[in-house]
N, CA, C and O of each residue as an XYZ file, in Angstrom:
620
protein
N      32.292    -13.542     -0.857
C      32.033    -12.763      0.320
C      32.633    -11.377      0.118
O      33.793    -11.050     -0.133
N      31.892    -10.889      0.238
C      32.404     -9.152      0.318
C      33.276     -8.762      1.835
O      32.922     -9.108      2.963
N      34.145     -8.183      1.578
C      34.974     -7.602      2.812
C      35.499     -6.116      3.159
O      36.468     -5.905      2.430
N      35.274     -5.149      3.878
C      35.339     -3.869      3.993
C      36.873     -3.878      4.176
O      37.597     -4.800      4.551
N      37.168     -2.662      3.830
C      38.587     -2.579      4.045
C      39.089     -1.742      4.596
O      39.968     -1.047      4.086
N      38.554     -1.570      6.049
C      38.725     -1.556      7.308
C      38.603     -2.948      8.238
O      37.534     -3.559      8.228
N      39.611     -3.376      8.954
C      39.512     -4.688      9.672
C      40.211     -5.690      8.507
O      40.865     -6.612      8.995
N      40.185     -5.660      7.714
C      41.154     -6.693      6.972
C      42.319     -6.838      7.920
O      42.636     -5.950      8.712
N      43.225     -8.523      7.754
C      43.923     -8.651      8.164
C      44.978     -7.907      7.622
O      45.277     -7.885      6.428
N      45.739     -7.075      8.857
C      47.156     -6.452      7.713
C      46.712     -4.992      7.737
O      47.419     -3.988      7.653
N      45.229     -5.103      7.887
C      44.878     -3.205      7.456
C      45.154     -2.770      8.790
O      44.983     -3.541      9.734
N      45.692     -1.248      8.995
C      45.657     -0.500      9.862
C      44.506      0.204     10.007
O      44.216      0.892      9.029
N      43.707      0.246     11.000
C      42.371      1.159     11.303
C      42.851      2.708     11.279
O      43.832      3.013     11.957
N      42.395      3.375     10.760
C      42.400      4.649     11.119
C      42.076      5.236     12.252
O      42.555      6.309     12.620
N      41.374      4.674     12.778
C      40.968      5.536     13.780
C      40.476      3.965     14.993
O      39.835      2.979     14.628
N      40.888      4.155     16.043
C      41.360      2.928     17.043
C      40.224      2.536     17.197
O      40.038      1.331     17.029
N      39.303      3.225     17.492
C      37.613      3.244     18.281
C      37.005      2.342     17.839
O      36.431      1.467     18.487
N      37.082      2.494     16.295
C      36.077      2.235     15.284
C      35.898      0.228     15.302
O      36.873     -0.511     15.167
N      34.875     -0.132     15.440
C      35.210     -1.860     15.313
C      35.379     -2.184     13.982
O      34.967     -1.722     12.918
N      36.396     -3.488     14.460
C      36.480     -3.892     12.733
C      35.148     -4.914     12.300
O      34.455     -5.641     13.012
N      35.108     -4.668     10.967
C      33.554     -5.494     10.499
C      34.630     -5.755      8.992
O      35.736     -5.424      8.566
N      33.103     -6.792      8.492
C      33.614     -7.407      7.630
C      31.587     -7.025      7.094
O      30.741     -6.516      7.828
N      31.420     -7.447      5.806
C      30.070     -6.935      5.198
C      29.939     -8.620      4.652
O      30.888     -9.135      4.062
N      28.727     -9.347      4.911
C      28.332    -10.494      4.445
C      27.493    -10.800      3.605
O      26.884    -11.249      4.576
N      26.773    -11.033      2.669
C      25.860    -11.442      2.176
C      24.757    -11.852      3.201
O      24.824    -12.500      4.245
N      23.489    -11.121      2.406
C      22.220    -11.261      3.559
C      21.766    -12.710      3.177
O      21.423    -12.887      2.008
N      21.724    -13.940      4.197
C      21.222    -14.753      4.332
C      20.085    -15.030      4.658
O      20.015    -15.420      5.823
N      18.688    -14.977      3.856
C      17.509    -15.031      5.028
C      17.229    -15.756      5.388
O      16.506    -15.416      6.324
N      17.313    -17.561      5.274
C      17.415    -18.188      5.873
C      17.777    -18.329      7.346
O      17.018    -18.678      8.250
N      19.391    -17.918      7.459
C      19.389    -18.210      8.728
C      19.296    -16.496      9.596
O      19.672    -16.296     10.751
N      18.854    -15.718      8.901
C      18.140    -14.323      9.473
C      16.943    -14.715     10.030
O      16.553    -14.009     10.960
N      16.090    -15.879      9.636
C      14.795    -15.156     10.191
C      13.354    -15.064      9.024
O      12.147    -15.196      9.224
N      14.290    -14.730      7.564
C      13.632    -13.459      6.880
C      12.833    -14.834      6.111
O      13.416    -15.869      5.789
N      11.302    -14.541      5.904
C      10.934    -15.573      4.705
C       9.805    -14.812      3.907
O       9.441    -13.764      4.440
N       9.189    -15.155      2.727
C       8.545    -14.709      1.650
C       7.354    -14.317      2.148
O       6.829    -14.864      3.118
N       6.856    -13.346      1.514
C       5.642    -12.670      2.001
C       4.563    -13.496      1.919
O       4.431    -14.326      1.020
N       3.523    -13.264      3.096
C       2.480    -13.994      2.784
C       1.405    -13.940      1.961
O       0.395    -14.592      1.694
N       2.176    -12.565      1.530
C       0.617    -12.505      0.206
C       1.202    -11.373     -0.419
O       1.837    -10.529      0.214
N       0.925    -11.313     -2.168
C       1.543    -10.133     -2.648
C       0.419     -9.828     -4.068
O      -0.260    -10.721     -4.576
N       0.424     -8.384     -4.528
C      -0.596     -8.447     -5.180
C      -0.032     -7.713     -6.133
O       0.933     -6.960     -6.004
N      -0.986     -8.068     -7.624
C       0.015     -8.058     -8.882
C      -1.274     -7.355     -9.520
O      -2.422     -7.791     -9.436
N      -0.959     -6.440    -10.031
C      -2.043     -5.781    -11.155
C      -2.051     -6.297    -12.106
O      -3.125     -6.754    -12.498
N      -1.043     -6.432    -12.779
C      -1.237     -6.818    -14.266
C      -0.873     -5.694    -15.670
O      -0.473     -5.987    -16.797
N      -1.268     -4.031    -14.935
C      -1.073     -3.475    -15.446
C      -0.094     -2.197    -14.953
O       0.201     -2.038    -13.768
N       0.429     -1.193    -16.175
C       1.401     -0.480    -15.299
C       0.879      0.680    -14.695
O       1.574      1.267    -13.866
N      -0.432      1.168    -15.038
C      -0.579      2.126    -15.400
C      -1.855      2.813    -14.135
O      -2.168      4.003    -14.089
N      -2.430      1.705    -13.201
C      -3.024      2.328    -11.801
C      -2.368      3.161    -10.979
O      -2.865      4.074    -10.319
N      -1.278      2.840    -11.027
C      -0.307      2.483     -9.863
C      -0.825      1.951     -9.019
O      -1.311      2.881     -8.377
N      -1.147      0.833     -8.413
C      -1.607     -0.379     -7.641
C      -0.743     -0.427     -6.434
O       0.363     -0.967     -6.401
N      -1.343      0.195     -5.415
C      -1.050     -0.301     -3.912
C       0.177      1.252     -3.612
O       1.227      1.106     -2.987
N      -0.321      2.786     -4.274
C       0.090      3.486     -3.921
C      -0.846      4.376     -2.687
O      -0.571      5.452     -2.156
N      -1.781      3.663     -2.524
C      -2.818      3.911     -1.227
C      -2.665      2.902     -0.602
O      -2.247      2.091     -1.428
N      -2.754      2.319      0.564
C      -2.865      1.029      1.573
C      -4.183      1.264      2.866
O      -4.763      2.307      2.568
N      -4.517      0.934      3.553
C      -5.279      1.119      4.386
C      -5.952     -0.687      4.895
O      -6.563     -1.452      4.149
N      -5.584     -0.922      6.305
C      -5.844     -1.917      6.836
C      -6.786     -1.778      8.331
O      -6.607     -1.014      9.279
N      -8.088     -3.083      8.070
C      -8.716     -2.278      9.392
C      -9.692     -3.491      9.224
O      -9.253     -4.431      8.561
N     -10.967     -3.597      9.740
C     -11.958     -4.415      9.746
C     -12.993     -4.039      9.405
O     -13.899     -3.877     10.222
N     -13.172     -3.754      7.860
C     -14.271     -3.020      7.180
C     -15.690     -3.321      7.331
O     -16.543     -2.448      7.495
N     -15.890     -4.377      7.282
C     -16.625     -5.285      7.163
C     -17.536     -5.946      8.896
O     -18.706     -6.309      9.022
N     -16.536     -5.884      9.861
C     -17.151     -5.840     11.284
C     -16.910     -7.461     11.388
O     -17.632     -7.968     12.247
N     -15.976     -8.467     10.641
C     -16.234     -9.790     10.845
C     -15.191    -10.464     11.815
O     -15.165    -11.687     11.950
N     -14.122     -9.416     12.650
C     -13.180     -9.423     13.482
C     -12.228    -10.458     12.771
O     -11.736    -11.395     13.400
N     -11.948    -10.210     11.184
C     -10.751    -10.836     10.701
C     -10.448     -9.353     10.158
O     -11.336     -8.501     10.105
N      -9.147     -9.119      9.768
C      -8.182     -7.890      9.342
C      -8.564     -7.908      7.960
O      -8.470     -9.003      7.406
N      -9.215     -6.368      6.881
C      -9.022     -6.758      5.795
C      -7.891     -5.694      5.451
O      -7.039     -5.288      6.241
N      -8.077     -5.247      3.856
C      -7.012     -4.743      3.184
C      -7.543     -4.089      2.508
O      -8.539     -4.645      2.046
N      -7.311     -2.530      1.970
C      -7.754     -1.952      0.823
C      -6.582     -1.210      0.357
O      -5.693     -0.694      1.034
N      -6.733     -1.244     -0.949
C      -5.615     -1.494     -1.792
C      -5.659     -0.698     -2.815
O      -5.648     -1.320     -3.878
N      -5.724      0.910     -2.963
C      -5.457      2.019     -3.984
C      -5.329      2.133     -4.943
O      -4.112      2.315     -4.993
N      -5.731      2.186     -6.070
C      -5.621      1.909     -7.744
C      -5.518      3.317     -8.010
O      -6.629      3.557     -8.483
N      -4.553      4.947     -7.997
C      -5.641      5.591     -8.561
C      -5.294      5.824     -9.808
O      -5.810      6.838    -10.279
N      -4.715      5.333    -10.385
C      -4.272      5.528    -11.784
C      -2.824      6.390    -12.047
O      -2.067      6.514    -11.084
N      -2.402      7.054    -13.515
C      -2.163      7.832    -13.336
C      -2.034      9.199    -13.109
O      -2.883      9.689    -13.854
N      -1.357     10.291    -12.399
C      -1.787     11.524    -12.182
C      -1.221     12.035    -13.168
O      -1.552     13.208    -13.344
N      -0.413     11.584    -13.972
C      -0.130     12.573    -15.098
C      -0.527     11.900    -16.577
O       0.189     12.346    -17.475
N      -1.304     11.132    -16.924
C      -2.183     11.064    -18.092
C      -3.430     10.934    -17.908
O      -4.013     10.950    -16.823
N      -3.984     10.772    -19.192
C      -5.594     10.788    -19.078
C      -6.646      9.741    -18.891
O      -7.789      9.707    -19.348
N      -5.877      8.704    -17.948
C      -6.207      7.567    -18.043
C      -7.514      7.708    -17.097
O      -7.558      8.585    -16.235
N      -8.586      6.789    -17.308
C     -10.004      6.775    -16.351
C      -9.820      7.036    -15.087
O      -8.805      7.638    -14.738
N     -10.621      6.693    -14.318
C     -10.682      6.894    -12.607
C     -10.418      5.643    -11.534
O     -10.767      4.469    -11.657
N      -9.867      6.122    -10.708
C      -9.227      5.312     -9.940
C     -10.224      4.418     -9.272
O     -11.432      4.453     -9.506
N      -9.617      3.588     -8.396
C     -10.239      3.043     -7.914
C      -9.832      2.432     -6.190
O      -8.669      2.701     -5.888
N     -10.484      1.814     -5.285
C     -10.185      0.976     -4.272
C     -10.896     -0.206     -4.329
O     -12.119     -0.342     -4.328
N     -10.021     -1.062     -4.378
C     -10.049     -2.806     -4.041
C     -10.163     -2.985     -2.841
O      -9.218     -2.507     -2.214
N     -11.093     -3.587     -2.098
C     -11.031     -4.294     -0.763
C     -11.503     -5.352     -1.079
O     -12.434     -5.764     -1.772
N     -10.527     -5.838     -0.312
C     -10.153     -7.884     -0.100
C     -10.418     -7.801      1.891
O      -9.653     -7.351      2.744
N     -11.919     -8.493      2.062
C     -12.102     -8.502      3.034
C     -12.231     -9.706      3.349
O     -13.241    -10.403      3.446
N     -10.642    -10.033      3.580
C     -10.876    -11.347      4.185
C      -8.883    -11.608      4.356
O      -8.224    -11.463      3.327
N      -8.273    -11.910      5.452
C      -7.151    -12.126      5.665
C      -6.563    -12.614      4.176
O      -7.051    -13.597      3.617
N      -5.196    -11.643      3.434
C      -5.068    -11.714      2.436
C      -3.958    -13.280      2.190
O      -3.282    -13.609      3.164
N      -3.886    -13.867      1.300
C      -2.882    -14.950      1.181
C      -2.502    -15.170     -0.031
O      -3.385    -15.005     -0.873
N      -1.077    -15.615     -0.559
C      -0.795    -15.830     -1.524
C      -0.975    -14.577     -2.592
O      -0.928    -13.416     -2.187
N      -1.173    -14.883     -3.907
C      -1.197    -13.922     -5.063
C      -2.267    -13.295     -5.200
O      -3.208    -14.089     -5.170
N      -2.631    -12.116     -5.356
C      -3.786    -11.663     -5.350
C      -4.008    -10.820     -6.625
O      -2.904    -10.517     -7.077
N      -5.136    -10.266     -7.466
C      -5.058     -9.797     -8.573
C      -6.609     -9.263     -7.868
O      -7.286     -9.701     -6.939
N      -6.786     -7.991     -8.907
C      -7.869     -7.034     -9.338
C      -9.191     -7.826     -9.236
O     -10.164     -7.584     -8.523
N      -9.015     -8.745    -10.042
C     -10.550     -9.827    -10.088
C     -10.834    -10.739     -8.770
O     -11.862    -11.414     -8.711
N      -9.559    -10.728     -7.363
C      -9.585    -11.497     -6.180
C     -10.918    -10.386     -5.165
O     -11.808    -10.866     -4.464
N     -10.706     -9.121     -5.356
C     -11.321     -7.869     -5.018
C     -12.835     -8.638     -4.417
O     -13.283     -9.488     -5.187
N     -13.568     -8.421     -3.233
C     -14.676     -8.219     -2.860
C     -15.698     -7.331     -3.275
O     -16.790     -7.455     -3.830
N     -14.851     -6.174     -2.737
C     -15.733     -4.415     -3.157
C     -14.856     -3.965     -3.935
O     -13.671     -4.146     -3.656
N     -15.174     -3.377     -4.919
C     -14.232     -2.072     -5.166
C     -15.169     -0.748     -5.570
O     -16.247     -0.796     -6.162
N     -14.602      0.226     -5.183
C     -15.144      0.917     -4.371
C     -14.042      2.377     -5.827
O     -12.875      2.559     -6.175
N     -15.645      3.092     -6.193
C     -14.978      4.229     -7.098
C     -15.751      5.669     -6.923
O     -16.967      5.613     -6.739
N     -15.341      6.496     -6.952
C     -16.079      7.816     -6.716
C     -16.941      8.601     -7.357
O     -17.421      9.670     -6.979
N     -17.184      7.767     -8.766
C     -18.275      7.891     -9.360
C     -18.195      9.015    -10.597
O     -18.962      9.555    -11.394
N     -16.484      9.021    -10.173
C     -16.419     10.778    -11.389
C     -15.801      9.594    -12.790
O     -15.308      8.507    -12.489
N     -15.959     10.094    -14.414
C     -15.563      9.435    -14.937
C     -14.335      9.850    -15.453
O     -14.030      9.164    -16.429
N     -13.340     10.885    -15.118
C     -12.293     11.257    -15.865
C     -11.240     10.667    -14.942
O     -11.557      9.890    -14.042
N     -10.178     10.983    -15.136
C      -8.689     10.833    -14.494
C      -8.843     11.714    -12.723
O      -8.634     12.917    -12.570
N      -9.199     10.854    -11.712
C      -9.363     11.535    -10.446
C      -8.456     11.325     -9.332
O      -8.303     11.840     -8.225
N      -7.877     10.346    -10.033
C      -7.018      9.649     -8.982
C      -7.368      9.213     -7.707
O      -6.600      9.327     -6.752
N      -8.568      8.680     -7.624
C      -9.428      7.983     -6.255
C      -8.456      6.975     -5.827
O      -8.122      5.952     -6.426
N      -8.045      7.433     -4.670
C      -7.735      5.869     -3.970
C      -6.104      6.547     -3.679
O      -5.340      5.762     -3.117
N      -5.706      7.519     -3.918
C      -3.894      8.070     -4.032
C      -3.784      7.532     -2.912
O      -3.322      6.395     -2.817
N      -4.406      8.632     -1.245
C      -3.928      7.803      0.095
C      -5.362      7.447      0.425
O      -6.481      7.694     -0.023
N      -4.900      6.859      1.264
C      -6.023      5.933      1.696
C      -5.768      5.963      3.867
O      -4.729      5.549      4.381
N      -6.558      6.339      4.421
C      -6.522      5.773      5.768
C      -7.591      5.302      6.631
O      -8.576      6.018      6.809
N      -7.482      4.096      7.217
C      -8.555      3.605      8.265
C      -8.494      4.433      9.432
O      -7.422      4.973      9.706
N      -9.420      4.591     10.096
C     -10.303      4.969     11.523
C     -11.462      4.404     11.775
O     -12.095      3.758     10.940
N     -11.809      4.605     12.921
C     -13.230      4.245     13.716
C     -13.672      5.970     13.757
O     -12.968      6.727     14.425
N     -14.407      6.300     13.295
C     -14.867      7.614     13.222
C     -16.695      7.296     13.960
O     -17.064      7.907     14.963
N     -17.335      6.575     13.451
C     -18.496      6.548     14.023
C     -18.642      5.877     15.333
O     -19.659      6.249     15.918
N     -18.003      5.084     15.912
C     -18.444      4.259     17.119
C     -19.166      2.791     16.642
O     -19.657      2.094     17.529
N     -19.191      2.591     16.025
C     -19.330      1.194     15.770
C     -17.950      0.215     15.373
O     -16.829      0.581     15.018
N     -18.556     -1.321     15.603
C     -17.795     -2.203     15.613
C     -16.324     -2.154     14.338
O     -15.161     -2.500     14.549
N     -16.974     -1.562     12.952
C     -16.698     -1.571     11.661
C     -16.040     -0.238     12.002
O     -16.514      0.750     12.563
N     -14.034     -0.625     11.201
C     -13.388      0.437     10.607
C     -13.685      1.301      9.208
O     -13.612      0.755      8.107
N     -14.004      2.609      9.360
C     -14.295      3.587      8.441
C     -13.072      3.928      7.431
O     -11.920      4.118      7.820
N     -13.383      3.964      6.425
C     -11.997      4.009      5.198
C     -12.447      5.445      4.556
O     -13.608      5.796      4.345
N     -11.096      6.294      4.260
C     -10.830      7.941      3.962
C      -9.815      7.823      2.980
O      -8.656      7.431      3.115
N     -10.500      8.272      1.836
C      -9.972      7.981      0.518
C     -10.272      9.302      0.118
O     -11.288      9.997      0.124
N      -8.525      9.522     -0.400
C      -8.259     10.814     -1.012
C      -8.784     10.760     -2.626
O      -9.024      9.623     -3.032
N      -8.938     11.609     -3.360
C      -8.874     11.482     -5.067
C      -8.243     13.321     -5.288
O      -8.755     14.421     -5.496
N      -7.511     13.020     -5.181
C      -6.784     14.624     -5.524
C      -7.403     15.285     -6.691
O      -7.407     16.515     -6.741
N      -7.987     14.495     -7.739
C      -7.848     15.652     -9.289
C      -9.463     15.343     -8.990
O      -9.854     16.508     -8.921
N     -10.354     14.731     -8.824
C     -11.766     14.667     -8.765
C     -12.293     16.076     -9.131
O     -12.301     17.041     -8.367
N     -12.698     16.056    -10.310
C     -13.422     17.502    -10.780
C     -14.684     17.981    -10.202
O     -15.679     17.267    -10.070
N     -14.620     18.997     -9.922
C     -15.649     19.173     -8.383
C     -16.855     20.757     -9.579
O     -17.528     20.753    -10.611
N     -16.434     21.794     -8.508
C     -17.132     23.120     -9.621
C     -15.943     23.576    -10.712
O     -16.046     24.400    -11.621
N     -14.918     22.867    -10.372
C     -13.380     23.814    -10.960
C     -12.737     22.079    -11.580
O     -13.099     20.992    -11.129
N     -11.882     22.277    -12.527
C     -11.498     20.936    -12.719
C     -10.506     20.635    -11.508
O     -10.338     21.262    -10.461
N     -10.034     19.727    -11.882
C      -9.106     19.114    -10.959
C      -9.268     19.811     -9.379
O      -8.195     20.308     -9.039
N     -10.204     19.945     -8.479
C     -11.110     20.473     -7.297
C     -10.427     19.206     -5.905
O     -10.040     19.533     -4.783
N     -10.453     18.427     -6.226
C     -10.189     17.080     -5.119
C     -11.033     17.219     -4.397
O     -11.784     18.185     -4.261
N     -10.972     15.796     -3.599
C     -12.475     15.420     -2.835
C     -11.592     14.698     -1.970
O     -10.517     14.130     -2.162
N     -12.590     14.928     -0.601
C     -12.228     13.451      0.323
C     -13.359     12.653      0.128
O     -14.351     13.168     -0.388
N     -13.371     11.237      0.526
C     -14.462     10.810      0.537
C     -14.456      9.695      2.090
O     -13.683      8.748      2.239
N     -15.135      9.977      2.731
C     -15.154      8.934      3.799
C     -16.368      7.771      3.679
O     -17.551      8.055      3.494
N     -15.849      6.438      3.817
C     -17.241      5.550      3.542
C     -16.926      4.882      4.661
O     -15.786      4.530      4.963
N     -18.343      4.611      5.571
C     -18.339      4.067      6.866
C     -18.600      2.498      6.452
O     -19.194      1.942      5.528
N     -17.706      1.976      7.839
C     -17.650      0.637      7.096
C     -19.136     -0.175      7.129
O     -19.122     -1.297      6.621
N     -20.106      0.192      7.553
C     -21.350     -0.144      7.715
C     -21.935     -0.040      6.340
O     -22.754     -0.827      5.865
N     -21.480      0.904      5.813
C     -22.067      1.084      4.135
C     -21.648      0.166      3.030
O     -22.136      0.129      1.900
N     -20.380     -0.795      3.654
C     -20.003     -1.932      2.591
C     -20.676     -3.091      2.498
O     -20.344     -3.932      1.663
C-alpha cells in the first residue's frame, strides 16, 4: 500500500486545513470499473487506427454504429487512409476485416482520410451523416486537404 506523507501517524500536517489522506491502490473491482466492451486492434503500427472516432446511426437501423479512422501516417509515404464502419453495436475484439463499409477518398497517395472524423444529421433524415477530414488529400496544389461529407443514405 502506498502512503502519503502527510497524515501518517506521527506526521505533523503543515498546514491544519489540509485533510489527511493516505493514496491506495486502484481496485476496480470494488470501484465499479470493468473491461471494455469492445476494443479494436489493427494489427498494424502504421494507420494510426482510431485517431478519428465518430459514433451515430449511419445506416438508419436505430442500433448505434462506429466509425473508426485509419488515416495512416502524416509523416511518411505510406498509401491513403481510410474509414472503417462497423454498423452494428460493437462487441468484443474487433479488427480491419470485422469492417462493414470502409469508406476511402479515392486519392491514391498518403492523404490521411479519416484524421477527424464527426457525426451530424445535416440532411433531415432518419440516418446520421459522417464528416471526414483528409488533411494532405492532393487537390490542384499537393497536400490541398479536403472535407468530405457522406450522407448516411449513401452507405
Amino acid at each position: 500500500m502506498l502512503r502519503g506523507a502527510i497524515g501518517r501517524r506521527g506526521d505533523r500536517q503543515p498546514w491544519p486545513s489540509l485533510p489527511r489522506w493516505r493514496a491506495k491502490p486502484l481496485d476496480g473491482a470494488r470501484r465499479g470499473i470493468r473491461a471494455a466492451d469492445w476494443v479494436f486492434r489493427s494489427g498494424d503500427g502504421f494507420e494510426w487506427s482510431g485517431y478519428g472516432l465518430a459514433a451515430g446511426d449511419f445506416d438508419g437501423d436505430g442500433q448505434p454504429d462506429l466509425a473508426v479512422g485509419q488515416p495512416g501516417s502524416l509523416y511518411s509515404a505510406e498509401g491513403p487512409g481510410q474509414v472503417l464502419l462497423f454498423l452494428h453495436p460493437p462487441r468484443g475484439t474487433l479488427t480491419p476485416a470485422d469492417a462493414d463499409v470502409v469508406l476511402t477518398s479515392g486519392d491514391t497517395g498518403p492523404d490521411a482520410f479519416g484524421f477527424r472524423l464527426k457525426s451530424a444529421a445535416l440532411d433531415g433524415d432518419a440516418r446520421t451523416d459522417l464528416i471526414v477530414s483528409s488533411p494532405r488529400e492532393s487537390g490542384e496544389f499537393p497536400n490541398d486537404g479536403a472535407v468530405h461529407l457522406i450522407y448516411g443514405a449513401s452507405l
